[in-house]
C-alpha positions in Angstrom: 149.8 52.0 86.3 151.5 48.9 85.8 155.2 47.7 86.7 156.9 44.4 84.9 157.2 41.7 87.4 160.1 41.2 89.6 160.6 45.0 89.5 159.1 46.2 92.4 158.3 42.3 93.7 161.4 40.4 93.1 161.4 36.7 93.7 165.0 37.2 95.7 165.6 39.4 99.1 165.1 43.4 98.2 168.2 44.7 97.0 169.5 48.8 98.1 168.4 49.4 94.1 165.2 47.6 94.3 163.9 49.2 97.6 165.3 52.4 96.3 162.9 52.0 93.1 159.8 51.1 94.8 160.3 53.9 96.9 160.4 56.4 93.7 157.2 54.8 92.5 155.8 55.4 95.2 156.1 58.7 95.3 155.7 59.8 91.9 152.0 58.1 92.2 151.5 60.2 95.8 152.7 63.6 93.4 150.2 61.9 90.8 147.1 61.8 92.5 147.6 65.2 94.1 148.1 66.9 91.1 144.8 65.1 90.2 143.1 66.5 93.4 145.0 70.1 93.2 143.1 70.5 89.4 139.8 69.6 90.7 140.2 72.1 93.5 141.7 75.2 91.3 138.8 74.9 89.2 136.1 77.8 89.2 133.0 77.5 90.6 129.5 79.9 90.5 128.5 80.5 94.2 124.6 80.2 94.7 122.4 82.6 93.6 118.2 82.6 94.0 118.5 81.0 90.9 121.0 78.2 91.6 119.8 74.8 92.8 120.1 74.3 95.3 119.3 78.1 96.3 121.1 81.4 97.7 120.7 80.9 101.7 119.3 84.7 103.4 119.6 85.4 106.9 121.5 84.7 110.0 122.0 81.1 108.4 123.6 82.1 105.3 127.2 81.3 104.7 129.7 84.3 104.5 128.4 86.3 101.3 130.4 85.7 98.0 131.4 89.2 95.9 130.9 90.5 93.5 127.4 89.2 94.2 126.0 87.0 92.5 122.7 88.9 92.0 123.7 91.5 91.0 123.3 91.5 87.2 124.9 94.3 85.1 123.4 95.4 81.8 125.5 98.5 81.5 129.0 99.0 82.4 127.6 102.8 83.7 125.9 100.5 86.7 129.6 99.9 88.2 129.3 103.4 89.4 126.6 103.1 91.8 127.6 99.3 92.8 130.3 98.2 95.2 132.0 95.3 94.3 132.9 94.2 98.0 128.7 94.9 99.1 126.7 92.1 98.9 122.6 92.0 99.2 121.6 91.8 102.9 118.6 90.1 104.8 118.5 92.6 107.2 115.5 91.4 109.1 112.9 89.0 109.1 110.0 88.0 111.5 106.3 87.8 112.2 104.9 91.1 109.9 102.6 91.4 106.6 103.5 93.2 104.8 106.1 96.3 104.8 105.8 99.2 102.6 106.6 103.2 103.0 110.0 103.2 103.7 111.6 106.6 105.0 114.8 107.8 107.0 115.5 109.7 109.9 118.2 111.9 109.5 117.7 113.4 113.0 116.8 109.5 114.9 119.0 107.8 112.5 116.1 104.9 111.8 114.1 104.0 109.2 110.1 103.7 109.3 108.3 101.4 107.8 103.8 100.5 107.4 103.2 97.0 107.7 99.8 98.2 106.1 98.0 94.7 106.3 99.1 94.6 109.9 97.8 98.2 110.4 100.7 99.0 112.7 104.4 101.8 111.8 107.7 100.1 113.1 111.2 101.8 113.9 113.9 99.6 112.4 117.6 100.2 113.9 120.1 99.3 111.1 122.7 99.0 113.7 121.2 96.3 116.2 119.1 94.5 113.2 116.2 95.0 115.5 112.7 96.6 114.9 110.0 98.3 117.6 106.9 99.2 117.5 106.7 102.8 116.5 102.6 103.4 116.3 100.0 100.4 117.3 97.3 101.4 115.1 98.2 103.5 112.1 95.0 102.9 110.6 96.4 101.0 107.6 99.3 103.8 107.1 100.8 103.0 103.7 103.5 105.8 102.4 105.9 107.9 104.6 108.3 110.7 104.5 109.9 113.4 106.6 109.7 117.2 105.7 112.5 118.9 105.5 112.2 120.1 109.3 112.4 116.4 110.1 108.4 115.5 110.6 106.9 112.4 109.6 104.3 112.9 106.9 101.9 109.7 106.6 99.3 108.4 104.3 96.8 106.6 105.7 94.5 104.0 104.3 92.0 103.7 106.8 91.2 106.9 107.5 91.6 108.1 104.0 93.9 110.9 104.9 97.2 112.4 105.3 98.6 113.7 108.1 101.5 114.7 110.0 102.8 114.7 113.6 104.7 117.3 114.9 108.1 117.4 117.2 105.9 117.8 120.2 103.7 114.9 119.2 100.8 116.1 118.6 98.7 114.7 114.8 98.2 117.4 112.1 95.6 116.5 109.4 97.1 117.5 106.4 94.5 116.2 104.2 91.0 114.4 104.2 89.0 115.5 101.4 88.7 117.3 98.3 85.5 118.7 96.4 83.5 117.8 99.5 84.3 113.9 99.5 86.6 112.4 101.5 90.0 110.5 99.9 90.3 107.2 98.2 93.5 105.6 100.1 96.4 108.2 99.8 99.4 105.7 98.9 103.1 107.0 98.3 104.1 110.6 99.3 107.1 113.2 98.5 108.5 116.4 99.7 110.0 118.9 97.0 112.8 122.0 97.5 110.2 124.0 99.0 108.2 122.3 101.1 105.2 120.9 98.6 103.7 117.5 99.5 102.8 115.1 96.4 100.7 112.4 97.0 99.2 109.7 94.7 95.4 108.7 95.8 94.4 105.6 94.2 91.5 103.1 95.2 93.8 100.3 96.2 92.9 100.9 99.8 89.4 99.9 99.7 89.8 96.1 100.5 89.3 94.9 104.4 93.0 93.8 104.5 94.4 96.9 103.9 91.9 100.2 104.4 88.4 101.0 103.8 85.8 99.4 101.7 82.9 101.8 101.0 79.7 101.3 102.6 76.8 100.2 100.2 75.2 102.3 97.7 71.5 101.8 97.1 71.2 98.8 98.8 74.6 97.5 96.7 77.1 95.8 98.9 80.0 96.3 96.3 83.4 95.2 95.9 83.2 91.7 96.5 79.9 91.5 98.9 81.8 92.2 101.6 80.2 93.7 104.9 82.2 97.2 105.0 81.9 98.0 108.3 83.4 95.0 110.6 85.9 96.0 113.1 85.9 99.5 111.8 84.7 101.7 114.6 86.7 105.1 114.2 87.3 104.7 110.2 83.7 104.1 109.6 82.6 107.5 111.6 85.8 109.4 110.6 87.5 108.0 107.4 83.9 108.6 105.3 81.6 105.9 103.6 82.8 106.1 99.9 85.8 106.7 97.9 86.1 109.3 95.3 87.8 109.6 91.8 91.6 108.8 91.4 94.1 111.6 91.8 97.2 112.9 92.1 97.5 115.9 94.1 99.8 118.3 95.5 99.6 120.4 98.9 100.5 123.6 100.2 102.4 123.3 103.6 101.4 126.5 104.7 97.6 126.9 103.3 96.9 123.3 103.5 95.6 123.9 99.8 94.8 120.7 97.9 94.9 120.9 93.8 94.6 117.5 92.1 97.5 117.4 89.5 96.3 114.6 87.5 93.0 112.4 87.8 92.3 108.5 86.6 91.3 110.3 83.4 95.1 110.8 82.8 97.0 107.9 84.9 95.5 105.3 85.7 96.4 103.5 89.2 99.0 105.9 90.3 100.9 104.7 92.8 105.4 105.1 93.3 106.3 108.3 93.2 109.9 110.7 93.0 111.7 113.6 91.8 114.5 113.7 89.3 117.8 115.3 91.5 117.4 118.6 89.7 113.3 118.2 90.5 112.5 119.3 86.9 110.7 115.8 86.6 108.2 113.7 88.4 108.3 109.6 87.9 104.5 108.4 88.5 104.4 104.7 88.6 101.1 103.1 87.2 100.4 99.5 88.7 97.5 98.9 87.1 97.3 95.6 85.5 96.2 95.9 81.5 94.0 98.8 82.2 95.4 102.8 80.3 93.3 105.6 81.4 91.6 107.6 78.2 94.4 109.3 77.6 96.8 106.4 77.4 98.3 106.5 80.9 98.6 102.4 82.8 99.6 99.1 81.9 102.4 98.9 84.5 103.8 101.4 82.7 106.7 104.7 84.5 105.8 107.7 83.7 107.6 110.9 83.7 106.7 114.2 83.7 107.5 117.7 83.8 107.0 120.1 86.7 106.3 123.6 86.1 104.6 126.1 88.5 103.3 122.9 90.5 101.6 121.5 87.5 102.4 118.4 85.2 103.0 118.6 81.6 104.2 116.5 78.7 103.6 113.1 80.2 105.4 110.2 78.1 106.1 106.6 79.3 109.9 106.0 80.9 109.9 102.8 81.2 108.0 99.8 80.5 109.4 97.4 83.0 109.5 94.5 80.6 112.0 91.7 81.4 112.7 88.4 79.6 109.7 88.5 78.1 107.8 89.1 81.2 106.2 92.6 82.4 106.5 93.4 86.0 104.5 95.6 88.1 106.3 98.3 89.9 105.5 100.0 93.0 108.3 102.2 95.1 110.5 104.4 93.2 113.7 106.4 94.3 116.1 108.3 92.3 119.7 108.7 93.4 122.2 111.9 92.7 123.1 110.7 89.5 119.4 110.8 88.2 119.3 106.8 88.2 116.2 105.2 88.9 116.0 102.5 91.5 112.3 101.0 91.2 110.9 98.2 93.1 109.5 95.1 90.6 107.4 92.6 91.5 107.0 89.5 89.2 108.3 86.2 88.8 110.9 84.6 90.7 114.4 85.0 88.9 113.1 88.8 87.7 111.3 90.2 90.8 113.8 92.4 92.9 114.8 96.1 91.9 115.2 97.7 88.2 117.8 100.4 88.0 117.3 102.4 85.3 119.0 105.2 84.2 117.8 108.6 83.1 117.0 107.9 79.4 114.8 104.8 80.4 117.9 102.4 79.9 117.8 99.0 82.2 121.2 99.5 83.3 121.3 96.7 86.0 119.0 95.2 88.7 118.9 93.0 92.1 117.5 89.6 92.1 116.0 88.9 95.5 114.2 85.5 96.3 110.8 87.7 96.5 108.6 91.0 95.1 109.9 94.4 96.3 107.3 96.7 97.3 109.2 100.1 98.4 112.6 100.9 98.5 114.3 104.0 100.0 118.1 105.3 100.6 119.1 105.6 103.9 121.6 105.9 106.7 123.8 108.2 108.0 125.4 109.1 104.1 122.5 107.8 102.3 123.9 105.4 100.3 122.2 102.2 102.3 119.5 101.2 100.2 116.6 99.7 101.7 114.3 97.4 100.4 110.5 96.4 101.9 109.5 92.9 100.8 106.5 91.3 102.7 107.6 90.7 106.2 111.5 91.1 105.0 113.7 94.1 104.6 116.8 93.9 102.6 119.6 96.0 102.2 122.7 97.2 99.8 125.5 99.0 100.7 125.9 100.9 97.1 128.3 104.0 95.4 125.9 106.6 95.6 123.5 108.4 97.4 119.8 109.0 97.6 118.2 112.0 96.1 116.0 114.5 97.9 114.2 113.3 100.8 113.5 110.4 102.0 
């Protein structure tokens, strides 16, 4: 701005007009630059994201969280009725684990359980302090947990290739070892229906020295990657067997103890996640098996549904194909909530990995973006409608508008 001389500078002494002048200037340039400064300051900006550079900050050092959150991405306006729009994503907890999988609530502690299976060790997280125990020091590779519906925590086990289940006065029911005469592969992720049946999934994912049981060698053949099978094994090499079996998925009677196979390799290949629809009409099988369909069609990363009739499977089909941006993810941990959406936990690239939320036609009707791979996910608290998410040594958390399905 510019002022013609001997306006605001006059050669003579300042006259009452002149000072009078220069003080108007002066103010309208103050009013200027603050309007400048107030437009730069009402202008929108996107809070960070695990997308944004530079990055979303987690954990006790975050900033207070932005909402609606940022990563929470809506493909379908039907998501807004199982998201809160004042929730954001939570690091709940963080510290020196493996890796977490086999989420499950306690309705009667009020805790959630979780299997570092790499670290062969069960842990009791409290959602109120943010703090986690030690639940069980050796759990033999324990993958998969839930409670029955008189509160007892059922357990897959890796190591010892077997299922069991410890009662209220603490002592450890075998549930399950073997079938035909050989013992398990590495029973991985487990449910409860309406009457009491267990489901398990029994793939061979176990059998690597960082998380179960490799098999002992076979005519002089060391297999899976020459390893020496029996290091540091001592009570899973006498009790948990010497060699794996076919894949399966099985179901077992509570009371008999009875174990059918439902499905074998032949049909699903690499079974792993497993859950009911609400109304329990349907089972969701989720096959992590990289590029690999079993001979009749069932893999590739693929969900699968099928129907449950007199405790058998019929009319599988895929669900979902978890394909994303071009990219498709492996999934692992599946829940479904009351409304019959799927919640599924996708590991992939960074910017996709997270949680898929489908609905119950197979749509993509949302997903979380969290700065890692999700293994498991369940719904807890005391309303169920706290979902938790395992990923590596971190558990995450949402606060969401609905509530989990069956047990967890």
């Amino acid at each position: 701005m510019s002022f013609p001389e001997n306006t605001l500078f006059p050669s003579g002494p300042l006259s009452r007009r002149s000072a009078l002048g220069l003080g108007a200037a002066a103010l309208g340039g103050a009013l200027f630059a603050g309007k400048a400064r107030a437009a730069g300051q009402d202008e929108a900006i996107t809070p960070p994201s695990v997308i944004s550079t530079p990055p979303r900050i987690w954990g006790p050092d975050a900033p207070v969280s932005f909402t609606p959150d940022p990563d929470i991405i809506f493909y379908d306006p039907s998501f807004s009725a199982v998201i809160l729009d004042n929730a954001p994503l939570v690091q709940a907890w963080k510290g020196r684990t493996l890796w977490f999988e086999g989420p499950a609530w306690s309705s009667d502690g009020r805790f959630l359980i979780v299997s570092d299976v790499m670290g062969s060790t069960q842990y009791r997280y409290l959602p109120e302090e943010r703090s986690l125990t030690v639940f069980r020091k050796e759990s033999y590779h324990s993958n998969g947990n839930t409670f029955d519906h008189d509160g007892r925590l059922i357990t897959c086990e890796h190591g010892m290739r077997r299922v069991i289940r410890w009662e209220h006065d603490g002592r450890c029911t075998i549930l399950a070892e073997s079938f035909e005469g050989k013992r398990l592969n590495s029973p991985n992720d487990i449910v409860v229906d309406a009457q009491g049946g267990i489901w398990f999934t029994d793939p061979p994912y176990g059998d690597r020295l960082w998380e179960g049981h490799p098999d002992a060698p076979v005519n002089g053949d060391p297999g899976k990657g020459n390893l020496t099978w029996n290091l540091d094994l001592e009570a899973t090499e006498q009790i948990g067997g010497l060699h794996h079996q076919e894949t399966h998925v099985f179901h077992l009677d509570p009371q008999t103890l009875k174990l059918t196979s439902v499905l074998t390799g032949a049909d699903l290949a690499g079974p792993n996640g497993l859950c009911f629809s609400p109304d329990q009409k349907t089972l969701y099988i989720v096959s992590s098996e990289k590029g690999v369909a079993s001979p009749k069609g069932g893999g590739y990363r693929n969900i699968y549904a099928f129907d449950v009739r007199n405790g058998a499977l019929t009319n599988q089909r895929v669900f979902a194909d978890m394909t994303l941006g071009g990219h498709k993810l492996m999934p692992d941990g599946i829940k479904a909530d009351r409304l019959g959406n799927l919640w599924v936990a996708a590991n992939g690239p960074l910017g996709l990995c997270g949680v898929f939320v489908y609905n119950p036609a197979g749509k993509m009707i949302g997903r979380l973006r969290l700065p890692r791979s999700v293994s498991n996910l369940t719904f807890g608290g005391t309303q169920r409608d706290r979902l938790f998410m395992c990923a590596e040594n971190t558990i995450f958390t949402l606060d969401v508008a609905t509530q989990g399905a069956g047990l967890s």
